[in-house]
Every structure is written in C-alpha cells, then in structure tokens.
DRENDO-349096 format. One record per residue (C-alpha): z, x, y. Coordinates in steps of 0.1 Angstrom, whole numbers, plus 5000, padded with zeros to 4 digits. Layout:
<pts>
ZXY
...
</pts>
This chain:
<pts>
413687314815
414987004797
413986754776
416086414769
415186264737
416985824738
418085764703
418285374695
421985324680
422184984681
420284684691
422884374700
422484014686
422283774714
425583684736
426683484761
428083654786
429883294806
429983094775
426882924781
423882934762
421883264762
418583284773
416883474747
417283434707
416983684685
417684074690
415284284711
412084274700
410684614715
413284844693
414784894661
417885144652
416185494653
413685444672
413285704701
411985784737
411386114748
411186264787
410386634794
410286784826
410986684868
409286514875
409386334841
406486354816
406886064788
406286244754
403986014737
403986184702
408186214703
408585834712
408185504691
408685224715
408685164756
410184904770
409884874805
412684774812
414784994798
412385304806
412685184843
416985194839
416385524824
414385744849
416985834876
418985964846
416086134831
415086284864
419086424866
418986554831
416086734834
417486994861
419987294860
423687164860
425487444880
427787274896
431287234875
431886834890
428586774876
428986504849
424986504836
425186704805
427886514793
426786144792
426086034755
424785684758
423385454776
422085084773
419084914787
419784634810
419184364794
422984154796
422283924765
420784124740
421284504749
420084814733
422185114733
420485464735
421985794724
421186034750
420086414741
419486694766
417686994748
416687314766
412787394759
410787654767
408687684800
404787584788
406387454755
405287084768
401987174786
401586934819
399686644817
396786764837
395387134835
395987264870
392887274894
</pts>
C-alpha cells in the first residue's frame, strides 16, 4: 500500500497567458511553499493530520493520479512511480506540487470507518 504526500514548491505570481489582462491578482491564496496534501490508500483516503491546505481544485486534478499511485506498478511501461510534480489547474496563477509515493504498512492508516 501507498501513500502520496503533494509537496507545494512553488506558488506562481499571476500571468497572462494571451497578453491580456489576467483574471485574478495576487498568487493563490489556498497555499504557500511547503504546504502539503496527503492521500493513502485505493480508493483514496485524504490524511487530514498529514495535510495543511485543500483546494478543490487542485485536489480534484489530483485524484486520478492519486488513485494510480496508490497501486502496485508491475508492469515495466508503467510511468506512475516516476512522475515528480505536478500543478494544479489553475492557467494564471498555478501551484506546482512535488509528488511522493511512500510504501506503508497494511493497517498503518486505519480506514475511515471500523468495518461492520
């Protein structure tokens, strides 16, 4: 079992992406550099006490490559356990994410709900 821990590395100043003007001012407001997010488990379990900040938006770009990360790579053309980063959608003012896969232990993250 996996866990993937999304480092903040950096958190852009607005930009234009045509020229115009940008939509937003500021950087994002949700994050700062070091701030993390933390996903155990398939299906994903959100680590509350291991993460700082959620955006939705960026959690929501994140969980189809949380949901891959959290699996047994066996296959040698799989690319999973070697993506490093990755940025929230937002075009103006992104926020990039250093990505972490860490083995855990089976029952070292308890499920959310005590089976029946």
């Amino acid at each position: 079992m996996y866990k993937v821990v999304y480092t903040v590395v950096e958190v852009g100043e607005p930009r234009s992406i045509d020229g115009g003007p940008t939509h937003v001012s500021g950087p994002c407001k949700m994050y700062k550099v070091g701030d993390k997010m933390t996903v155990v488990g398939n299906p994903g379990q959100l680590v509350l006490k291991e993460t700082d900040a959620v955006c939705l938006a960026a959690f929501s770009a994140i969980l189809p490559l949380t949901s891959a990360m959290t699996r047994e790579v066996t296959e040698p053309w799989d690319y999973m356990d070697k993506i490093a980063y990755y940025s929230c959608p937002d075009s103006e003012r992104p926020v990039v994410f250093k990505v972490e896969r860490i083995e855990v232990e089976q029952g070292e993250y308890p499920p959310p709900y005590p089976n029946p």
